[in-house]
N, C-alpha and C positions, 0 to 999 in steps of 0.2 A: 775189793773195788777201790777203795784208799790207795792201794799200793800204784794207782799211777801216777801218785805225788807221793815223795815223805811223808813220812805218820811219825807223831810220838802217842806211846800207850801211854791212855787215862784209865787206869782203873781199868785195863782190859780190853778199852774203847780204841782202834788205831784211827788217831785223830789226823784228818790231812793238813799238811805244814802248805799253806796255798793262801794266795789273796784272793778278795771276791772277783776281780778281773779275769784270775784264772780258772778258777771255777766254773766260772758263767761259760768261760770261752772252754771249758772240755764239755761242758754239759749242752751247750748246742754243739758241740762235735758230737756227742752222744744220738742224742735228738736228729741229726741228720744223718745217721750210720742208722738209728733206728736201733740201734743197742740197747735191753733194758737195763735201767739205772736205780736203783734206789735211794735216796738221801736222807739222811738225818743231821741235825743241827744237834749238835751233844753240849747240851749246857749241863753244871750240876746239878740240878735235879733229877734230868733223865738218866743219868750214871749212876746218882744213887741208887733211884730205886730200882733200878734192873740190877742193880747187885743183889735184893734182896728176892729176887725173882729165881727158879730155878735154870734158867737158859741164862741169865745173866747179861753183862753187856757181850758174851758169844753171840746174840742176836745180831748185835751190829756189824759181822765178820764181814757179811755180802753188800754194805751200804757204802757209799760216798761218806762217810762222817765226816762235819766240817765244824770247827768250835763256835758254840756259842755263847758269851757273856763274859765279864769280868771273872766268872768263878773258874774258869779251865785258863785263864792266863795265869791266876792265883796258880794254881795246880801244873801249870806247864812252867814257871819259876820255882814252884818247890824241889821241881822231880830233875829237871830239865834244864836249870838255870838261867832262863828268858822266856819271855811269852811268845805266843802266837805272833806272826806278822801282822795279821789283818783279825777284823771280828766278822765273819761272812754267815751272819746271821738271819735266819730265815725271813724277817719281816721287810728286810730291805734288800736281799740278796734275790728273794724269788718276784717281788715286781720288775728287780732289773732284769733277769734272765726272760721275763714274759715282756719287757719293752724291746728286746732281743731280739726274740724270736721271730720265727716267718710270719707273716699276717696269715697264714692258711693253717696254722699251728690249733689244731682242736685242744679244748681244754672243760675239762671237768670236773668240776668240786664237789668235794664229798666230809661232809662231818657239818659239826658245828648246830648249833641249836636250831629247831626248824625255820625256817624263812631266812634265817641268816645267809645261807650260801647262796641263793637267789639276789639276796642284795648285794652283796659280795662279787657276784657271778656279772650281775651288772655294771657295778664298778669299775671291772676288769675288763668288760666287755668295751664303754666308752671309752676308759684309757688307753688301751691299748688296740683296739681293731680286732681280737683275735676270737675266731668259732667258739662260742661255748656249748659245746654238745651233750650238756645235762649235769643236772646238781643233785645232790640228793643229802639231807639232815642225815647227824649222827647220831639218832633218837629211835626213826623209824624201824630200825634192821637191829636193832640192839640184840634180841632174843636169837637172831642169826646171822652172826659175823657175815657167813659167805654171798649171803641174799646180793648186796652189791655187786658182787662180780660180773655177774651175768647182764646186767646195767649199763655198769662202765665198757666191756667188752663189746656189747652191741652200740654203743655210742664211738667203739671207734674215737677213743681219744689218743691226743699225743701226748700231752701232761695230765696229771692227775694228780690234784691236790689234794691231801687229806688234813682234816683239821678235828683230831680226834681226841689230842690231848694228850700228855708226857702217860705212860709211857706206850698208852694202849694203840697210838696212832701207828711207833713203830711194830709193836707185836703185828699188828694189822698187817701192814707191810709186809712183814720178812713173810708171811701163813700165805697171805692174797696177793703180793705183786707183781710173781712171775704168771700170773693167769689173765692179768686185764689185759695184756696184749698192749698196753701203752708203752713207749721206750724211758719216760723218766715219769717216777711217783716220789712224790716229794711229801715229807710230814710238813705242817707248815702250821701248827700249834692253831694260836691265835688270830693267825694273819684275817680270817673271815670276819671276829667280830670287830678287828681294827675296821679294814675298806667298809663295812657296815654300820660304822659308825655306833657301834653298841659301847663297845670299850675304849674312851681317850688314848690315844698315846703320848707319850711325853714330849713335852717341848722339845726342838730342835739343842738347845742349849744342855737340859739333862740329858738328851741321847749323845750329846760328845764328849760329856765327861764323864761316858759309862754308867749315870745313875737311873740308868730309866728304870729297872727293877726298883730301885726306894718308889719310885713315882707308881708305881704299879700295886706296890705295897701297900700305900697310900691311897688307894683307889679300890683294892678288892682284899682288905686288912684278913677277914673269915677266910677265903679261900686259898691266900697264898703266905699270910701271915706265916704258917709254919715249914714251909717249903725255904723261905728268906732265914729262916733262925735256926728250929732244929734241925733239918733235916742238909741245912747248907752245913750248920758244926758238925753231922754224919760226915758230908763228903770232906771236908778238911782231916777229920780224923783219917778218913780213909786213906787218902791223898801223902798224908804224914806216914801212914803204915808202907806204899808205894815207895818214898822215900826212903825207908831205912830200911828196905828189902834191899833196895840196890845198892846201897853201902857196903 
């Protein structure tokens, strides 16, 4: 799917070399061809641990991978010698593509703790104009991945968000995307408990100079604490082995 932009390989990831402009602008071409799409935001986190996963970042063959975070420009200067152009990262990439879009454009959320997506759902609702033709928490279908499909396919949606979390959102995806019948499903991490207001985002000021992660760290220390430390000096390591493969 990448390959209708430049890609450079992360770690096995073909990341698309593309600004958020172009993106948005193939993804309503997508959306109105009706072509199914699937997306992922590939920060370091999600690369590592699909490496340690037996499908690996090969999951991500069929996705739009687009980079997300200071960590894959790290990684795209090591391997690559310069960073990405753009950062078209899901929290701010996917409200533009849904201010975008048609006002007849159905939409669906799915994941996230119960009631979250409902306030989320509404959030998106007022801001934007656009159908929301059902939500559903990423709690209640736990014991059966597929339970959702039959949901989202009779709801007839056009987007479908999923807020499932690194890295289960995409596994979800690649197993269930080609069946909802929607043309783009997008991982979209956190973005439900941001617009719900559960989880702060960071100042305007930390998200320009790339630290909203410290801010985040700062905010949920247990949960991501080791995702920022060890598991970021996993993917540098990784990234280093990348590097002096292609030497």
């Amino acid at each position: 799917m990448a390959s209708f932009f430049p890609t450079r390989d992360i770690l096995g990831a073909k990341v698309a070399i593309c600004t958020s402009g172009a993106a948005i602008a193939f993804l309503l071409g997508e959306l109105a061809a009706r072509r199914p799409t699937r997306v992922a935001f590939a920060n370091a986190n999600l690369l590592t641990v699909l490496t340690g996963t037996p499908e690996g970042t090969r999951l991500l063959d069929d996705f739009l991978v687009l980079n997300d975070g200071v960590g894959l420009d790290i990684a795209s200067k090591l391997i690559y010698g310069a960073p990405f152009p753009d950062n078209p990262h899901g929290t701010d990439l996917t409200p533009a593509l849904l201010a975008a879009a048609p006002k007849s454009t159905r939409l669906f959320l799915f994941g996230a703790r119960p009631r979250i997506a409902d306030k989320a759902a509404s959030v998106l609702a007022e801001r934007f104009g656009l159908t929301i033709c059902g939500t559903r928490d990423g709690y209640a279908d736990a014991g059966d991945p597929a339970r959702p499909v039959a949901a989202i396919r009779a709801a007839k949606a056009d987007i479908v968000l999923v807020a499932l979390g690194n890295p289960r959102q995409e596994q979800w995806m690649a197993r269930h995307g080609a069946e909802l019948g929607a043309p783009l499903v997008i991982g979209v991490g956190a973005l439900f408990d941001f617009l719900a207001g559960v989880v702060p985002r960071a100042p305007l000021f930390i998200q320009r100079v790339r630290l909203e992660w410290l801010w985040r760290v700062a905010h949920e220390p247990r949960r991501l604490g080791k995702r920022y430390t060890i598991d970021f000096a996993r993917f540098l390591w990784l990234v280093l082995q990348q590097r002096r493969s292609k030497r």
